[in-house]
C-alpha positions as CSV (number, residue, x, y, z in Angstrom):
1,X,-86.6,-231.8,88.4
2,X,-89.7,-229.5,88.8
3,X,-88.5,-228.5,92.2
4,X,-85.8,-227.3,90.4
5,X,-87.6,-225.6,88.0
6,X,-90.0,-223.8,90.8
7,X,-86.5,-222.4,92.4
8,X,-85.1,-218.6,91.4
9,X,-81.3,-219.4,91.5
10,X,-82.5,-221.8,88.8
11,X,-80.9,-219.7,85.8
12,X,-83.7,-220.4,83.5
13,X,-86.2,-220.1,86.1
14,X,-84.4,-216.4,86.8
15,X,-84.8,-215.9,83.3
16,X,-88.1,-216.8,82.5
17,X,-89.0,-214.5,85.3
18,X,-87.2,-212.0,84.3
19,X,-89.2,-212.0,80.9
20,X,-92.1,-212.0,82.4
21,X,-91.8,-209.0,84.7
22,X,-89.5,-207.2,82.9
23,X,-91.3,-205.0,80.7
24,X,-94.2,-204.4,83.8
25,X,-91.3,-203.3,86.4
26,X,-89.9,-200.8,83.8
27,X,-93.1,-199.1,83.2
28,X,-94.1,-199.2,86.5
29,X,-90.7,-197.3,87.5
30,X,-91.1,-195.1,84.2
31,X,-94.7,-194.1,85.6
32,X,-93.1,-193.0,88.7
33,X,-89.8,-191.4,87.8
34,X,-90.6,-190.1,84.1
35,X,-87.3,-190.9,83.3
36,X,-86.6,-193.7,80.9
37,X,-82.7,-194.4,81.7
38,X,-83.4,-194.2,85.5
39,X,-86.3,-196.5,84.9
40,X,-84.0,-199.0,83.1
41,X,-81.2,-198.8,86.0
42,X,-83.7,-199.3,88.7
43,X,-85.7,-201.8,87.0
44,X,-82.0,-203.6,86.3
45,X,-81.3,-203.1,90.4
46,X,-84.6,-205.0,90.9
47,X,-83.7,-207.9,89.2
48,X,-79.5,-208.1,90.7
49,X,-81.8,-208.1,94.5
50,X,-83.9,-210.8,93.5
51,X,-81.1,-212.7,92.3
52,X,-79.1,-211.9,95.8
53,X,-81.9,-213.0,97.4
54,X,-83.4,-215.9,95.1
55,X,-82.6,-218.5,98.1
56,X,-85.4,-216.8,100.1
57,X,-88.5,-215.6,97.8
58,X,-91.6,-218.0,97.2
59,X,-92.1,-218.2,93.0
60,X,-95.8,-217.9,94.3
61,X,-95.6,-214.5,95.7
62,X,-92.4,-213.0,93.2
63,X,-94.5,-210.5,91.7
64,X,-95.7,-208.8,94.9
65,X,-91.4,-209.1,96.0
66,X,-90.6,-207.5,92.7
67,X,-93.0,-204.3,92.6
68,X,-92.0,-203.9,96.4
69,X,-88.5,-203.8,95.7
70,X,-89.3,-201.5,92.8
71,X,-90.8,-199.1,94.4
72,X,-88.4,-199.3,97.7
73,X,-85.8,-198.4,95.0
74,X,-87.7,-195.3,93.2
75,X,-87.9,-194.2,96.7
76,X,-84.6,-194.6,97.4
77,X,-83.6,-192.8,94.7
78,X,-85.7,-190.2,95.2
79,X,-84.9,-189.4,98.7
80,X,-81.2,-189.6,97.4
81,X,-81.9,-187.2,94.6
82,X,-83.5,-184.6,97.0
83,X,-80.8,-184.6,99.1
84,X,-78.7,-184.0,96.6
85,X,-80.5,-180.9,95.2
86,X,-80.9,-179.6,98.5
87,X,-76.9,-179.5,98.7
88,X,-76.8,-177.8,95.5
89,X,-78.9,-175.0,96.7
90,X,-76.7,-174.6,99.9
91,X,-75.1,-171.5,99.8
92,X,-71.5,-171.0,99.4
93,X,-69.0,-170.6,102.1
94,X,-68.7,-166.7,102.2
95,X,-64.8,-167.2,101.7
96,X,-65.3,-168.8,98.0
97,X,-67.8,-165.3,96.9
98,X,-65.7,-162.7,98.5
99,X,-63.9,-160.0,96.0
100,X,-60.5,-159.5,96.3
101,X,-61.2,-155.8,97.4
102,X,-63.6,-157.5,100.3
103,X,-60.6,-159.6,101.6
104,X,-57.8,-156.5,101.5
105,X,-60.2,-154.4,103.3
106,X,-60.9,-157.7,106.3
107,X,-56.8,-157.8,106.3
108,X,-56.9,-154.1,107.2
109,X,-59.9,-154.2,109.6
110,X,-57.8,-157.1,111.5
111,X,-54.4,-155.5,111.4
112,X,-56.2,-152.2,112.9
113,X,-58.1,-154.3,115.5
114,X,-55.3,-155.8,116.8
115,X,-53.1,-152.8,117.2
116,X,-56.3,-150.8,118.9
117,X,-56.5,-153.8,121.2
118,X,-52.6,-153.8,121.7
119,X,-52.4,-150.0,122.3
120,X,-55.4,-150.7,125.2
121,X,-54.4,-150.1,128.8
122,X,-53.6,-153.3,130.0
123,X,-56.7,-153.3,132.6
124,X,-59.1,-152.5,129.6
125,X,-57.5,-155.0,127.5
126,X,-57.4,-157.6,129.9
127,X,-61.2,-156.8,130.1
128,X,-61.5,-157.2,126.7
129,X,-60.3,-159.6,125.5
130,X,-61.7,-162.0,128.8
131,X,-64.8,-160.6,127.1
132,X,-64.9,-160.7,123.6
133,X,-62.2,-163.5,122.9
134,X,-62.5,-166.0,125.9
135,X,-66.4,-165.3,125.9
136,X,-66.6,-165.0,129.8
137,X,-69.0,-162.8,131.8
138,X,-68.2,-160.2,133.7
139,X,-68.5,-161.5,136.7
140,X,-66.8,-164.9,135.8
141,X,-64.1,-161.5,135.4
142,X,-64.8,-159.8,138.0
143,X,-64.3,-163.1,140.2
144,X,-60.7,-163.7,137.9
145,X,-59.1,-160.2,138.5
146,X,-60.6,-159.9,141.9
147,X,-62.7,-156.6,141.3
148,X,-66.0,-156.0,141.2
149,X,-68.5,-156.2,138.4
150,X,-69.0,-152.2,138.2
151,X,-65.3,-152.1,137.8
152,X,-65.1,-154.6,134.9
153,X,-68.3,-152.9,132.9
154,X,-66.4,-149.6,133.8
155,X,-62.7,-150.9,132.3
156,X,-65.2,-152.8,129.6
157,X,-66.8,-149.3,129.1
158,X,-63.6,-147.3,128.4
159,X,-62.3,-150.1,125.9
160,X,-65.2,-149.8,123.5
161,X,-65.5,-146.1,123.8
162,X,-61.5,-146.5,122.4
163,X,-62.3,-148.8,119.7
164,X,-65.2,-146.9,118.6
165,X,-63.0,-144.0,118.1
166,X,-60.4,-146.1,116.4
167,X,-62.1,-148.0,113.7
168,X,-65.8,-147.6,114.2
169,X,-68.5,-149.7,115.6
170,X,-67.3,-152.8,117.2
């Protein structure tokens, strides 16, 4: 019968322990997270891991398990917490803060890009758009079209200078 007694999964024994440590675990967590209700869940979430685990912790050595788990938890918690304030203070994808007048103007910008491109000779845009779409060097282009570097900064060359005088700086 007393080895019974001496056991956690022993409901009473659970309980009696649970009296005892109770209020000490909640001020403990208190102390440390200056939040009452977060105390009271954590201090709660000590006591459901001591009961998952009441087959493996010695009676003799439960209050050293229970502050452990305590403060494994705060820390938990805490770690969680930060994380989730450091989301918070992400910015926002540019998309969800642009004006309406931002996104007509882009939808412009992209419709004249693409017929300054289009009305390119087809050397220079072949160039270009190696370039600045495919992101190859020149003389990954120059090896391609079978030319020589000079020629593929020349064609590149002429293609900006055209853009430039289309819309601006490219």
């Amino acid at each position: 019968m007393s080895k019974d007694l001496n056991n956690i999964c022993n409901e009473s024994t659970f309980e009696k322990t649970y009296n005892l440590y109770a209020k000490d675990i909640r001020q403990f967590l208190f102390y440390k997270t200056q939040n009452i209700e977060k105390a009271e869940d954590l201090m709660q979430d000590v006591f459901v891991k001591l009961w998952d685990n009441c087959k493996t912790v010695n009676l003799l050595t439960i209050k050293s398990f229970l502050f452990t788990i305590a403060n494994n938890l705060f820390l938990n918690d805490y770690k969680h917490s930060k994380v989730v304030r450091n989301y918070k203070n992400l910015p926002k994808e540019n998309k969800e803060i642009q004006t309406p007048e931002f996104i007509i103007i882009e939808k412009e910008f992209s419709e004249k890009l693409k017929l300054t491109i289009s009305s390119l000779p087809e050397k220079q845009k072949e160039v270009f758009l190696l370039n600045r779409i495919e992101k190859k060097k020149y003389k990954e282009i120059a090896l391609m079209l079978n030319i020589s570097v000079k020629a593929v900064e020349k064609r590149m060359h002429l293609a900006l200078l055209k853009m430039r005088s289309e819309i601006g700086d490219v």
